[in-house]
C-alpha positions in Angstrom: 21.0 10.0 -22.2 19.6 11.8 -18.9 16.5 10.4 -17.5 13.9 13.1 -17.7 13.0 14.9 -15.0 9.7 13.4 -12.9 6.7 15.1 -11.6 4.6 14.2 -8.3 1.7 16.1 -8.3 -0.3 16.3 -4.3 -3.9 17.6 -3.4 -3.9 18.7 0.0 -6.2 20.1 2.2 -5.6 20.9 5.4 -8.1 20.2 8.6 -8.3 20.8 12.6 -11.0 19.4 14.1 -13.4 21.2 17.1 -16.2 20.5 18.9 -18.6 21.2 15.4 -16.6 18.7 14.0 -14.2 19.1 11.0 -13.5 22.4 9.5 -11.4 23.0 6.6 -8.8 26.0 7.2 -7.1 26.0 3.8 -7.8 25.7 0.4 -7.0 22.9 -1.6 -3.8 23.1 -3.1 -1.4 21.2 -5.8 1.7 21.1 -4.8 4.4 20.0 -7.9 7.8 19.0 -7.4 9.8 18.6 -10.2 12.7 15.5 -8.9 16.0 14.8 -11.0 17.4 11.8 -9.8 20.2 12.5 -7.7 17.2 15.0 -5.3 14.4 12.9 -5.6 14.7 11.1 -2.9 15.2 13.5 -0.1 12.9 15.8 -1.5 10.0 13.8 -2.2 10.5 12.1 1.2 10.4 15.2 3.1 7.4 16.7 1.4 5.3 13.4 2.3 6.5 12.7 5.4 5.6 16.7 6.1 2.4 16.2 4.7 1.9 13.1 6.6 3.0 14.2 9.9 0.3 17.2 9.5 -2.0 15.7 8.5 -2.2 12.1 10.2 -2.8 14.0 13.0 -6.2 14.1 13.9 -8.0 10.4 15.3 -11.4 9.1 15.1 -14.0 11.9 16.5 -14.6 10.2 20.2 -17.5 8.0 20.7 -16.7 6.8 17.0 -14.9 3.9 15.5 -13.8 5.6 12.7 -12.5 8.8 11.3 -14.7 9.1 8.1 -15.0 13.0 7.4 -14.6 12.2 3.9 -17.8 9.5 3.5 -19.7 10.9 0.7 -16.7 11.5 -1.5 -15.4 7.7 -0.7 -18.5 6.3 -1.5 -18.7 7.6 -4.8 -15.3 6.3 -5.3 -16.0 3.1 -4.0 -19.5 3.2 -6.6 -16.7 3.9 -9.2 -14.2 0.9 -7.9 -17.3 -1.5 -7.8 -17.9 -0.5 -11.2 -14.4 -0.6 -12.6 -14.0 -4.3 -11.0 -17.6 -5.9 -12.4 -16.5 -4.4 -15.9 -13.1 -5.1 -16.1 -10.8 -5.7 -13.1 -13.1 -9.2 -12.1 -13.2 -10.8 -15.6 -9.6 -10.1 -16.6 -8.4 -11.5 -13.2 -10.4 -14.3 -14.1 -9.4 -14.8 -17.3 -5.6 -14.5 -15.9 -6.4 -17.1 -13.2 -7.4 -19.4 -16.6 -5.1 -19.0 -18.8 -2.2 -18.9 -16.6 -1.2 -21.9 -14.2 -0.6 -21.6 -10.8 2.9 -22.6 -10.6 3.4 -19.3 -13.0 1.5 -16.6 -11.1 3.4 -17.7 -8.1 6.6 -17.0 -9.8 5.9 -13.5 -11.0 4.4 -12.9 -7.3 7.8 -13.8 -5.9 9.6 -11.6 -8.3 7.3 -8.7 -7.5 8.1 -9.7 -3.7 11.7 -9.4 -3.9 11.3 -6.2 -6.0 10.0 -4.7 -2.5 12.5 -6.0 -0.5 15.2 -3.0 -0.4 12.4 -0.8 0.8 11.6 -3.2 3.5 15.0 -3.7 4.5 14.8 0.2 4.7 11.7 0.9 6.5 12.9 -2.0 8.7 15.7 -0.2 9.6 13.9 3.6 10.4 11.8 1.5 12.7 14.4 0.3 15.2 14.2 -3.3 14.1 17.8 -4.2 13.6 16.6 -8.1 13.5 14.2 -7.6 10.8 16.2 -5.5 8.8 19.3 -8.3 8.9 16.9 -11.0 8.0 15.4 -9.3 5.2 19.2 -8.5 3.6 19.8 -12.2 3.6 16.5 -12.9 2.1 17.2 -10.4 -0.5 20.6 -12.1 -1.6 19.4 -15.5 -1.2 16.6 -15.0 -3.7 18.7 -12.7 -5.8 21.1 -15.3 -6.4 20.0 -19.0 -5.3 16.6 -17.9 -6.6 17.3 -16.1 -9.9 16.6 -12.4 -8.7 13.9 -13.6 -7.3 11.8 -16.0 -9.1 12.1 -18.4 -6.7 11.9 -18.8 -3.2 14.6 -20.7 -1.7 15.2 -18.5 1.4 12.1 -19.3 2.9 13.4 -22.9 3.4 16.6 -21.6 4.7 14.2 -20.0 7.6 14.5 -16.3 5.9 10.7 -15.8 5.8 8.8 -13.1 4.5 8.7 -10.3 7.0 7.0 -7.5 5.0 6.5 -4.3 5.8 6.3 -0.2 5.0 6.6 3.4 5.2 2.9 3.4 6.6 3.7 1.0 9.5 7.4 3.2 9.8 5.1 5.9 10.7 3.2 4.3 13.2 6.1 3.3 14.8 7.0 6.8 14.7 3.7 8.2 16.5 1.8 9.5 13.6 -1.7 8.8 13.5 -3.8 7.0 10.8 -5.8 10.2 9.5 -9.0 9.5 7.7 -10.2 7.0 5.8 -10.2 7.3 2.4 -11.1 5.3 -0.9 -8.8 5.7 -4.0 -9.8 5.3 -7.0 -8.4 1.8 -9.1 -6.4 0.9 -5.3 -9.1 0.9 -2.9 -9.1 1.7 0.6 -6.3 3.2 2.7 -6.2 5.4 5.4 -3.8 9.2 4.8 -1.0 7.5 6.8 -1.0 4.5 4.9 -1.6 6.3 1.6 1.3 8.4 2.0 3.3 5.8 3.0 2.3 3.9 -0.4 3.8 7.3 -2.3 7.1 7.2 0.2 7.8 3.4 -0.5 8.0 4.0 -4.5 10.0 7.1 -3.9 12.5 5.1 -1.0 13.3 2.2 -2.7 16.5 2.0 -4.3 15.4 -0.2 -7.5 13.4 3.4 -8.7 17.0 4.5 -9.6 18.0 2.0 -12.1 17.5 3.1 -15.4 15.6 0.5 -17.5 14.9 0.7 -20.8 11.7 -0.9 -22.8 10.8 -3.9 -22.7 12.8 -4.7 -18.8 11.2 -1.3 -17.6 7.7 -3.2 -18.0 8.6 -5.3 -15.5 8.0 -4.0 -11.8 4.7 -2.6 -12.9 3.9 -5.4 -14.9 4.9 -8.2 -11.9 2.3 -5.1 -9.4 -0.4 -5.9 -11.8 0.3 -9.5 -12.1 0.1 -10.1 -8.6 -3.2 -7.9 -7.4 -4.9 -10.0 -10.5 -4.2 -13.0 -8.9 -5.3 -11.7 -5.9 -8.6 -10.9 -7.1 -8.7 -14.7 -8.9 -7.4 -16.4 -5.5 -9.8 -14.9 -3.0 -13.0 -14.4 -5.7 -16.0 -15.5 -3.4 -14.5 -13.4 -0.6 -14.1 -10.1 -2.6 -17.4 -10.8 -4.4 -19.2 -11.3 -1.3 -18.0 -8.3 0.0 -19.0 -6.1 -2.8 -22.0 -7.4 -4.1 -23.7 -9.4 -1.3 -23.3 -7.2 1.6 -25.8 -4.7 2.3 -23.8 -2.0 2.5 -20.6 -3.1 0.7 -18.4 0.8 1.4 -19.2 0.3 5.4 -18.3 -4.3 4.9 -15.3 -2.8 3.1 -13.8 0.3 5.5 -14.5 -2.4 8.7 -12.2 -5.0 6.9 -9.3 -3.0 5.9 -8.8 -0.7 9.3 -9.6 -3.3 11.8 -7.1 -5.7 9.7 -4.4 -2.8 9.5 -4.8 -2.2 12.8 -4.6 -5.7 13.8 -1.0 -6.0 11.7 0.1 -2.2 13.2 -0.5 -4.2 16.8 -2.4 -0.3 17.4 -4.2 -0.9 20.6 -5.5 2.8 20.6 -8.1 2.0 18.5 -11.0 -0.5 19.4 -9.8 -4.0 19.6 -9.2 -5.6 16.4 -9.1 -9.1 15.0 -8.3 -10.4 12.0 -10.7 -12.4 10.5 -9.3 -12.1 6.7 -5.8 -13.2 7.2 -6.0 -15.4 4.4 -7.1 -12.6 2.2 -5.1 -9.9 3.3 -1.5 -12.2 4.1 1.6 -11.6 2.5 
């Protein structure tokens, strides 16, 4: 049986920015691409990455430490996120962290690791870095053999570390700027490079293209949720803190995530960045 055809759906709205600040020279649009299989790939990637390139293009307003046209829109999401995470997101992830030991959550991070791993060996590659690309093929049959498709870790003690990375970063490397910041309803904050990049990564990696059926085709999303509860469990105090003891929990937030991306990026064109929430944020 064919796989049925699947259907991206994009919002765009397209901005230049002047000396009044941002103005909005075309109408908000949904774009629909209907992908088969075999054209999904190109496709899809050409869309974003056009979208991207356009629209990434703009930095921070000067004088500012952020590009934040968007504010009043993102802080009703990030009301909404708050919301979603005291009534469900934070007691399930808790309950998660309870029921199931630590030795098991690991495991189903690691598998939801190594599912990643062909798009970082691609991304690795459309960035120049022959090294990291090399190393991440090794890791990817080490752990798909030694460590059971990826259950275990065993090429971390062969010296194949985890060296992470994505179609956001592969367009920083590229020259495209970070766009605005924006808040996404359920994921959070990103900024329009690093949110297309998100889309691109599903699209580019080559495990999208194996045909699963019920229950194995449960697994990837299953092993995404897995490990973003245990997340949530692992660093509690430090994502409760920031949502419901800072004073202005949206501004805590959108300081956290961009000068920590940056930080990662190494993207010295924007104000010096440390990265005070390794632990929280590390791969």
């Amino acid at each position: 049986m064919s796989r049925p055809r699947e259907t991206v759906a994009l919002s765009v709205s397209i901005y230049y920015v002047s000396a009044s600040g941002y103005n909005r020279v075309d109408t908000v649009r949904i774009v629909w691409f209907q992908l088969q299989p075999g054209r999904r790939s190109a496709l899809g990637i050409a869309a974003l990455v056009a979208l991207a390139l356009s629209g990434c293009a703009a930095s921070s307003p000067p004088g500012s430490e952020f590009n934040d046209p968007f504010e009043s829109t993102n802080r009703a999401v990030h009301e909404f996120n708050k919301s979603f995470d005291k009534a469900l997101f934070r007691p399930v992830s808790q309950a998660y962290g309870t029921v199931v030991p630590s030795y098991g959550r690991q495991r189903l991070n690691n598998v939801q690791s190594h599912f990643s791993l062909p798009s970082d060996i691609i991304n690795g590659a459309l960035q120049g870095r022959g090294e990291n690309t090399v190393h991440n093929v090794f890791r990817f049959l080490v752990n798909t053999t030694i460590g059971v498709l990826g259950i275990f870790d065993p090429a971390t003690s062969f010296g194949l570390e985890d060296r992470s990375t994505d179609f956001g970063e592969t367009l920083f490397v590229w020259g495209t700027g970070e766009g605005a910041y924006l808040e996404v309803p359920f994921f959070g904050p990103y900024t329009q490079r690093d949110l297309v990049g998100e889309v691109v990564d599903v699209v580019l990696n080559p495990l999208s293209f194996v045909s699963l059926s019920p229950p194995e085709s449960y697994i990837p999303s299953g092993t995404y949720v897995a490990e973003a509860l245990d997340y949530r469990y692992e660093f509690a105090d430090t994502v409760d803190g920031i949502f419901y003891e800072s004073a202005d929990s949206y501004a805590q937030m959108r300081l956290i995530y961009l000068e920590n991306r940056r930080f990662r990026l190494g993207d010295t064109s924007q104000a010096t960045a440390i990265d005070p929430y390794e632990e929280l944020y590390g791969e």
